[in-house]
N, C-alpha and C positions, 0 to 999 in steps of 0.2 A: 827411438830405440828403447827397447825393455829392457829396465834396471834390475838386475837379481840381486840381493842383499842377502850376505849369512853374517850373520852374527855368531862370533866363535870364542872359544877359552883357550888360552893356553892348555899344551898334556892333553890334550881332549881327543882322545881319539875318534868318536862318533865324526866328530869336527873335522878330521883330517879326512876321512872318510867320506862325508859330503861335499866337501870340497874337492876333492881329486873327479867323482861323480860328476859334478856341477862345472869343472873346467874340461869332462871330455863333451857334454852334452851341447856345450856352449859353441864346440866346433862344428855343431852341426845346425841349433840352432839361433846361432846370432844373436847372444845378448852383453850386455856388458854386464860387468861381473865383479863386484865390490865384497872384499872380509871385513869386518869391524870385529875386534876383539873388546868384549864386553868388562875384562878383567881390570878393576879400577875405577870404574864408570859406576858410583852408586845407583844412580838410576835404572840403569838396565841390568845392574845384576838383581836389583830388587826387579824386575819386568821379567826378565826370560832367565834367570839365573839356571836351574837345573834343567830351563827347556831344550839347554843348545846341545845340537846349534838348531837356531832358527834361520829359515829360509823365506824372507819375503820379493814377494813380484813387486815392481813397481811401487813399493812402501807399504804392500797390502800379506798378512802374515799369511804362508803358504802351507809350510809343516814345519814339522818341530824333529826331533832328534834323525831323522833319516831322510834321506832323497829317494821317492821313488819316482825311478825314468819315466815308467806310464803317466804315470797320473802330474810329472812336473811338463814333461813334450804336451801334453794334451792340452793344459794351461795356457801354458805359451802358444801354440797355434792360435789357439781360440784369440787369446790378447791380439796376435800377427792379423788377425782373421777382421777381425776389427776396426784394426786402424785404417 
């Protein structure tokens, strides 16, 4: 199964935004779908602090403040495509 990761902030709107995206997407194309909230976590705010939200496949970084459907469905097929 293909893992989708975002990493998010509390207040973040961009964040809510990808994520409302990233949970209709998912019902089309089957992945599971994990938030980690980055706020607290020195490591990753020093790593992706003002990138979020970040969006990684599979633990591999995807895009950074927005989800775009083309270019994240094409992703994922390809991974689907693969296995």
């Amino acid at each position: 199964m293909i893992e989708v990761l975002i990493y998010s902030r509390i207040g973040c709107h961009l964040c809510d935004v990808a994520e409302a995206k990233l949970l209709e997407l998912k019902g089309d194309l089957g992945f599971n779908f994990e938030k980690r909230l980055i706020d607290g976590d020195l490591e990753l705010e020093g790593e992706y602090g003002e990138k979020v939200p970040v969006i990684l496949i599979n633990g591999n970084p995807h895009d950074y403040w927005r989800v775009d459907p083309e270019r994240f469905t094409k992703a994922i097929l390809e991974i689907k495509a693969s296995q």
